[in-house]
Backbone as XML, in Angstrom:
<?xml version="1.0"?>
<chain id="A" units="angstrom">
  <residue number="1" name="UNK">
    <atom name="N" x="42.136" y="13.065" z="13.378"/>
    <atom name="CA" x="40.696" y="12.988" z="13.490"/>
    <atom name="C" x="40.075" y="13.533" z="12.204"/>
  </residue>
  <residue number="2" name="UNK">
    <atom name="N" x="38.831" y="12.780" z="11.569"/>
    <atom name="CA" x="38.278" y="13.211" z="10.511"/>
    <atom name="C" x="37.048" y="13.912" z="10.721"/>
  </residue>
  <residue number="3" name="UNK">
    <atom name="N" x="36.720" y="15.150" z="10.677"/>
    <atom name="CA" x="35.525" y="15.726" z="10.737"/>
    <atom name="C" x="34.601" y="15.214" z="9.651"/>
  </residue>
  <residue number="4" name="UNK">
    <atom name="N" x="33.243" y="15.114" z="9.937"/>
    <atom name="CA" x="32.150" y="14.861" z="9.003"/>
    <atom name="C" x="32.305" y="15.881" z="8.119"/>
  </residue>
  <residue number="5" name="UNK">
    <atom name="N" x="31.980" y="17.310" z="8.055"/>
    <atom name="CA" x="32.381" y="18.162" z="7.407"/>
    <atom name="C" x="33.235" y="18.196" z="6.424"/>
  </residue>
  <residue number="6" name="UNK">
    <atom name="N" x="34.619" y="17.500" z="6.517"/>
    <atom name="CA" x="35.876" y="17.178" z="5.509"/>
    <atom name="C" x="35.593" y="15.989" z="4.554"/>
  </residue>
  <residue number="7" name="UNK">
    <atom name="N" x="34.514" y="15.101" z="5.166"/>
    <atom name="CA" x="33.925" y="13.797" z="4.327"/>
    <atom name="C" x="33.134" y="14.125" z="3.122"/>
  </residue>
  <residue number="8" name="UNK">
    <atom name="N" x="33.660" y="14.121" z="1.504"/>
    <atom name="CA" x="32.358" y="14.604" z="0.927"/>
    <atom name="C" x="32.001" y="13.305" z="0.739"/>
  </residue>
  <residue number="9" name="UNK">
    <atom name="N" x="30.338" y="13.569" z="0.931"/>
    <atom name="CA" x="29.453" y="12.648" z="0.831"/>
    <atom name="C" x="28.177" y="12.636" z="-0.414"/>
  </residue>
  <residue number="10" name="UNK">
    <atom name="N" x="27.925" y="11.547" z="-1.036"/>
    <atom name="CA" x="27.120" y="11.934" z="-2.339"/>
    <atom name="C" x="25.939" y="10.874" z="-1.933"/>
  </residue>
  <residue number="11" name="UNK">
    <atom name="N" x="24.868" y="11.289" z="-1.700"/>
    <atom name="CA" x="23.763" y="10.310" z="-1.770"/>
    <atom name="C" x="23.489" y="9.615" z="-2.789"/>
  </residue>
  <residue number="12" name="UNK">
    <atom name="N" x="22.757" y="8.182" z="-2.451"/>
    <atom name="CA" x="22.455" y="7.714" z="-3.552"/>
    <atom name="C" x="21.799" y="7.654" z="-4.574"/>
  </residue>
  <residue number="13" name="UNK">
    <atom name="N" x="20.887" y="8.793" z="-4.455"/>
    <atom name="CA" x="19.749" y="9.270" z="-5.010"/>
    <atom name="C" x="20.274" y="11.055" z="-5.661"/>
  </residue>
  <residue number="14" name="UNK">
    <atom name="N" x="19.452" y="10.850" z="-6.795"/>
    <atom name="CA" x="19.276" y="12.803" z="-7.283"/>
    <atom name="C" x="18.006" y="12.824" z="-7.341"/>
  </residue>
  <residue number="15" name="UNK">
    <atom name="N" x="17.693" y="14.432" z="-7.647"/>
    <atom name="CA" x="16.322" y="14.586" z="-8.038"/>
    <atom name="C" x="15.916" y="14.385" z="-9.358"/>
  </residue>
  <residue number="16" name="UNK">
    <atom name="N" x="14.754" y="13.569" z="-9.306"/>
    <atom name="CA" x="14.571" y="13.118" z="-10.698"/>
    <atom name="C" x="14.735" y="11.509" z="-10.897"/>
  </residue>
  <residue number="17" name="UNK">
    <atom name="N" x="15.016" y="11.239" z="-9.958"/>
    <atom name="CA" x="15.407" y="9.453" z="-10.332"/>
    <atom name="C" x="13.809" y="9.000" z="-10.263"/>
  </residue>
  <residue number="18" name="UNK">
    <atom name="N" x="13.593" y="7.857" z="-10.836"/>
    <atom name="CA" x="12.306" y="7.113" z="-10.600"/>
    <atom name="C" x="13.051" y="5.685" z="-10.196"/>
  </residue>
  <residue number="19" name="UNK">
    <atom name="N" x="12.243" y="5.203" z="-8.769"/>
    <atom name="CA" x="12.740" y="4.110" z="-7.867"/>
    <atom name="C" x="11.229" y="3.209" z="-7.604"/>
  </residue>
  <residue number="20" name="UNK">
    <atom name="N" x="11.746" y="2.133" z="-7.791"/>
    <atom name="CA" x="10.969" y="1.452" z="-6.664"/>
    <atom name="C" x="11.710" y="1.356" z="-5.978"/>
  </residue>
  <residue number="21" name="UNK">
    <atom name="N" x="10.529" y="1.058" z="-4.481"/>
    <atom name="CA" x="10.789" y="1.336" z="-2.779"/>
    <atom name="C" x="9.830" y="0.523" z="-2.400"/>
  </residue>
  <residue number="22" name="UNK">
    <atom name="N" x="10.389" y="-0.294" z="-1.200"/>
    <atom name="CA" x="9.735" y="-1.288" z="-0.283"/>
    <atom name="C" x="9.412" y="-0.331" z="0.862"/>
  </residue>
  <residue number="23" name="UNK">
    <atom name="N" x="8.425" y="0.307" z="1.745"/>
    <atom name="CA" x="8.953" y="0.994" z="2.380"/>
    <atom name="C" x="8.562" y="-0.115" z="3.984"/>
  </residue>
  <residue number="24" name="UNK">
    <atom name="N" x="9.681" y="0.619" z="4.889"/>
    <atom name="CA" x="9.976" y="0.072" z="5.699"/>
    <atom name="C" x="9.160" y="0.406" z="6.974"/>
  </residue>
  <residue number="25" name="UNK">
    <atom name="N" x="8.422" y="1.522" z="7.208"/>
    <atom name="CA" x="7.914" y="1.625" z="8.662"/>
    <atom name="C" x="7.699" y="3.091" z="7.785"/>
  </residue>
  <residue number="26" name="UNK">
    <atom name="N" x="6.889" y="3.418" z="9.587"/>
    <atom name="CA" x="6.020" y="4.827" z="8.747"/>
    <atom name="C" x="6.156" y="5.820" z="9.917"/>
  </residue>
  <residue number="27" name="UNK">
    <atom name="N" x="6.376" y="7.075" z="9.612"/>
    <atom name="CA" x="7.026" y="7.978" z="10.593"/>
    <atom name="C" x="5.630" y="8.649" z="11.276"/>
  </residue>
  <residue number="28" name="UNK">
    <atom name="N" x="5.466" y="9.432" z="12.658"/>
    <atom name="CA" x="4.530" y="9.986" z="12.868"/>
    <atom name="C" x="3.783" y="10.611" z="12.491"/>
  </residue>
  <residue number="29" name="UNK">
    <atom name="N" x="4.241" y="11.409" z="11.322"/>
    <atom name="CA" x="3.563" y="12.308" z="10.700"/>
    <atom name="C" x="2.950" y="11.892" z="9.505"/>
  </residue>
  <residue number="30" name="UNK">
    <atom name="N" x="2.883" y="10.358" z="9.015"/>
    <atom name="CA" x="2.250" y="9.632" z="7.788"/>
    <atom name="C" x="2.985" y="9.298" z="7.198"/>
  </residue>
  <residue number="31" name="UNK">
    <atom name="N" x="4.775" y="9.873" z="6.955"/>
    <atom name="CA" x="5.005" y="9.411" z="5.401"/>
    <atom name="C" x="5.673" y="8.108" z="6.034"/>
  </residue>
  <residue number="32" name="UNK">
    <atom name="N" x="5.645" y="7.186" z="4.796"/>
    <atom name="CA" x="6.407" y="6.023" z="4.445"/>
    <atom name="C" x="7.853" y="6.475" z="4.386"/>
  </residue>
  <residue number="33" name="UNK">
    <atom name="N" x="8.628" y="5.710" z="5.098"/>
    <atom name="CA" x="10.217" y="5.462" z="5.585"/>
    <atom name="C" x="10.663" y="4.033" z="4.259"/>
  </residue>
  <residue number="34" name="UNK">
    <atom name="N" x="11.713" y="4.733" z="3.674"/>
    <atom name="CA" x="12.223" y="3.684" z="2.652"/>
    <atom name="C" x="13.701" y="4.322" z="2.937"/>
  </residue>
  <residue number="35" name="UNK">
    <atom name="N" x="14.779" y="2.668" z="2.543"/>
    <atom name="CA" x="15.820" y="3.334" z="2.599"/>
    <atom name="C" x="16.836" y="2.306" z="1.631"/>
  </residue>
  <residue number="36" name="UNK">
    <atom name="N" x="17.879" y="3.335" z="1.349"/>
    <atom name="CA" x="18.894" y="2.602" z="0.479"/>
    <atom name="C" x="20.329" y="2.742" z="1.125"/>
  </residue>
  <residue number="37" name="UNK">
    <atom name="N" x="20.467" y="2.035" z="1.563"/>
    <atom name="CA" x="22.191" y="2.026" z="2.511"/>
    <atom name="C" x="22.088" y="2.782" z="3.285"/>
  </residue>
  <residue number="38" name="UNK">
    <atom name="N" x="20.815" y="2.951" z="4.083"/>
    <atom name="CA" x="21.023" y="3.666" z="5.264"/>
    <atom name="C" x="20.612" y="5.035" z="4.758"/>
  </residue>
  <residue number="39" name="UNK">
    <atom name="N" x="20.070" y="5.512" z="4.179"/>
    <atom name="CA" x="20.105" y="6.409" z="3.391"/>
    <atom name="C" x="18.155" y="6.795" z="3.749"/>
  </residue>
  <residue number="40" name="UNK">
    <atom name="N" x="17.958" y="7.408" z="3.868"/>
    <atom name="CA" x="16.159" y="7.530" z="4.239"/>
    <atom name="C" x="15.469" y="8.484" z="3.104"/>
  </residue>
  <residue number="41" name="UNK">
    <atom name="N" x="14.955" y="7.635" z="2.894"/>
    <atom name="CA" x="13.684" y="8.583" z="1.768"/>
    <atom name="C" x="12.616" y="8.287" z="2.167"/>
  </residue>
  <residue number="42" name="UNK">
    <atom name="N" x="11.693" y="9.309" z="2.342"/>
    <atom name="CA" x="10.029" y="10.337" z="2.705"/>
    <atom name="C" x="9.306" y="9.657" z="1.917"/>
  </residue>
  <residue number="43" name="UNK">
    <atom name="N" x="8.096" y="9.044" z="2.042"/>
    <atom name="CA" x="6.987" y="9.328" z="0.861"/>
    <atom name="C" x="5.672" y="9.487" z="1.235"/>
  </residue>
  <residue number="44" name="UNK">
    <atom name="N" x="5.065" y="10.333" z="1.353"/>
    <atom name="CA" x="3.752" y="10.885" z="2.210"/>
    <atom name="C" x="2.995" y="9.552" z="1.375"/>
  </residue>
  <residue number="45" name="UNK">
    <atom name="N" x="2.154" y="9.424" z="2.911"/>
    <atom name="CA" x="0.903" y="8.678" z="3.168"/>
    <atom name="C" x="1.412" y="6.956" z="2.560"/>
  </residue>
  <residue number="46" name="UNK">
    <atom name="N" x="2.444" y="6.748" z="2.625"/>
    <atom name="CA" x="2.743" y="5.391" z="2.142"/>
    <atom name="C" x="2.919" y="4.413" z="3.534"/>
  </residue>
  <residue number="47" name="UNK">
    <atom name="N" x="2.381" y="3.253" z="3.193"/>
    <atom name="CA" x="2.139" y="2.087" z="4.005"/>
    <atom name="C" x="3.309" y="1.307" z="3.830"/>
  </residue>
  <residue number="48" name="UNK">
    <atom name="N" x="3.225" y="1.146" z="5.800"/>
    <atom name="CA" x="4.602" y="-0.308" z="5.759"/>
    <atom name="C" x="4.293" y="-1.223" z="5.264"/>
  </residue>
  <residue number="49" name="UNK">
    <atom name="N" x="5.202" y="-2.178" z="3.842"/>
    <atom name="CA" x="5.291" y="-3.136" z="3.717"/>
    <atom name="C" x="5.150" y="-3.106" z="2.060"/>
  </residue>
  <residue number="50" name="UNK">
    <atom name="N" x="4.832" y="-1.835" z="1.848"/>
    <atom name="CA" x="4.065" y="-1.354" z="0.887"/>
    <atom name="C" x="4.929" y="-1.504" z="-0.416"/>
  </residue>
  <residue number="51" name="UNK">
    <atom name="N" x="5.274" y="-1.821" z="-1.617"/>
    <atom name="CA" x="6.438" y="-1.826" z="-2.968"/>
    <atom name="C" x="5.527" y="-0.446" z="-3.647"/>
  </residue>
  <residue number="52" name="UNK">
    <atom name="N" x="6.145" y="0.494" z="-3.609"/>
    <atom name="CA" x="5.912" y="1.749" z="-4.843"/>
    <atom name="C" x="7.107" y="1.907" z="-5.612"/>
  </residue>
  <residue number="53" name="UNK">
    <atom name="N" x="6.308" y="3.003" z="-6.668"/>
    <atom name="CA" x="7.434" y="3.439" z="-7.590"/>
    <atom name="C" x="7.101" y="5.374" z="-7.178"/>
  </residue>
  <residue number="54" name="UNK">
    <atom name="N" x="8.686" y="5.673" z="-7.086"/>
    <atom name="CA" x="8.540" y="7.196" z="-6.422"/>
    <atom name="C" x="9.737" y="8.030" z="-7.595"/>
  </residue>
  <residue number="55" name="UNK">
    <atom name="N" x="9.155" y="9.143" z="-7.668"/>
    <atom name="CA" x="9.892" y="10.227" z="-8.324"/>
    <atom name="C" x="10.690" y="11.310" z="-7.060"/>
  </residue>
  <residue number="56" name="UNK">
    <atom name="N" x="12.037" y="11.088" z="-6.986"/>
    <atom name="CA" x="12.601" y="11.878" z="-6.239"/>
    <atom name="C" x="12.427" y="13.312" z="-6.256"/>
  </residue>
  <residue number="57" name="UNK">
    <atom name="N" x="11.840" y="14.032" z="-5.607"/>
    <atom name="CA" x="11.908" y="15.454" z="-5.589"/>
    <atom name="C" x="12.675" y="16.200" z="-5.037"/>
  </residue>
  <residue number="58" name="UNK">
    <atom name="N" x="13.133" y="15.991" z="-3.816"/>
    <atom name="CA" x="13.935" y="16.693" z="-2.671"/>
    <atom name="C" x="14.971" y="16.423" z="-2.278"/>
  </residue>
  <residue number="59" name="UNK">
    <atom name="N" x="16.455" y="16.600" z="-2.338"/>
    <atom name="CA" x="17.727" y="15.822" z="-2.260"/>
    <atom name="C" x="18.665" y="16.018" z="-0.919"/>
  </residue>
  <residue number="60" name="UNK">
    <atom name="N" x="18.720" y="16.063" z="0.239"/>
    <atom name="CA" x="19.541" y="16.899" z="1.347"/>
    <atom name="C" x="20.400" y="15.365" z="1.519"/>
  </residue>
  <residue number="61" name="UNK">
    <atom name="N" x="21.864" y="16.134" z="2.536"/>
    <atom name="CA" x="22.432" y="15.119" z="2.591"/>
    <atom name="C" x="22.711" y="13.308" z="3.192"/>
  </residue>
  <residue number="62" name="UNK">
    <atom name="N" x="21.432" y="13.622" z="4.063"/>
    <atom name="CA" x="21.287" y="12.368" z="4.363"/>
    <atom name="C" x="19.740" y="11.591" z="4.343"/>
  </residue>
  <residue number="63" name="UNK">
    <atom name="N" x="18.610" y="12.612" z="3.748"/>
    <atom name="CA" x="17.549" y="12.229" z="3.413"/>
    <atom name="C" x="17.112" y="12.738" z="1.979"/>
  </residue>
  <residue number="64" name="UNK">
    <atom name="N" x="15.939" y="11.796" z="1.388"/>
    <atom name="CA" x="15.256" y="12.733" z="0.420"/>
    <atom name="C" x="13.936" y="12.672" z="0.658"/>
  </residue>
  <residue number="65" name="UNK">
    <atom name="N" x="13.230" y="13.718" z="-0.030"/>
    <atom name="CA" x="11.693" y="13.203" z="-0.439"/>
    <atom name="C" x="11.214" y="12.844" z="-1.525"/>
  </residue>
  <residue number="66" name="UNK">
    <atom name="N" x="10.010" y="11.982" z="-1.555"/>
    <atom name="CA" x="9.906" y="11.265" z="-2.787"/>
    <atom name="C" x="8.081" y="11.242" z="-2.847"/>
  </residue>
  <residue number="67" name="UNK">
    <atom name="N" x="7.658" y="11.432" z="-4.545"/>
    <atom name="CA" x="6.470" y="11.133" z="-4.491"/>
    <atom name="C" x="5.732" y="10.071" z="-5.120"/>
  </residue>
  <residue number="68" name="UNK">
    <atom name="N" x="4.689" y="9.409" z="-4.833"/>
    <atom name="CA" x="4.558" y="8.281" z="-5.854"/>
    <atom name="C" x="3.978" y="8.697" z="-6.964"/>
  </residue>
  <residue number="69" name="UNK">
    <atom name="N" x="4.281" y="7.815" z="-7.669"/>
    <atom name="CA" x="4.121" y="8.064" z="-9.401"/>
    <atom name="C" x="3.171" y="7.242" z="-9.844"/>
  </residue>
  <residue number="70" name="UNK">
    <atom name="N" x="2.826" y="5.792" z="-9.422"/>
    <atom name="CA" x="1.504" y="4.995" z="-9.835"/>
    <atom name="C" x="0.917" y="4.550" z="-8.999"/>
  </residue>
</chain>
């Protein structure tokens, strides 16, 4: 049996990347839901359907946060 724990895992994202993002749906609390392989990145007050360009700020292992840049 493989524990998650024993899996190292590297997101696809660091802090500091600049992305465009389609974002996909929008969470209760406002931010825009974008994702890359399953992978979920944050971006306050962003609209579904929406194409931005975001500066990664926040890196954890299975989400980040991101802010827009234009």
């Amino acid at each position: 049996m493989i524990w998650v724990s024993d899996v190292k895992f590297s997101p696809p994202v660091d802090v500091g990347d600049r992305l465009e993002l389609e974002i996909e749906n929008v969470a209760p609390n406002g931010n825009g839901i974008a994702k890359i392989d399953d992978f979920v990145i944050f971006v306050p007050k962003a609209k579904a359907g929406s194409k931005i360009k975001v500066i990664i700020e926040r890196c954890a292992r299975t989400f980040a946060h991101a802010r827009r840049i234009e």
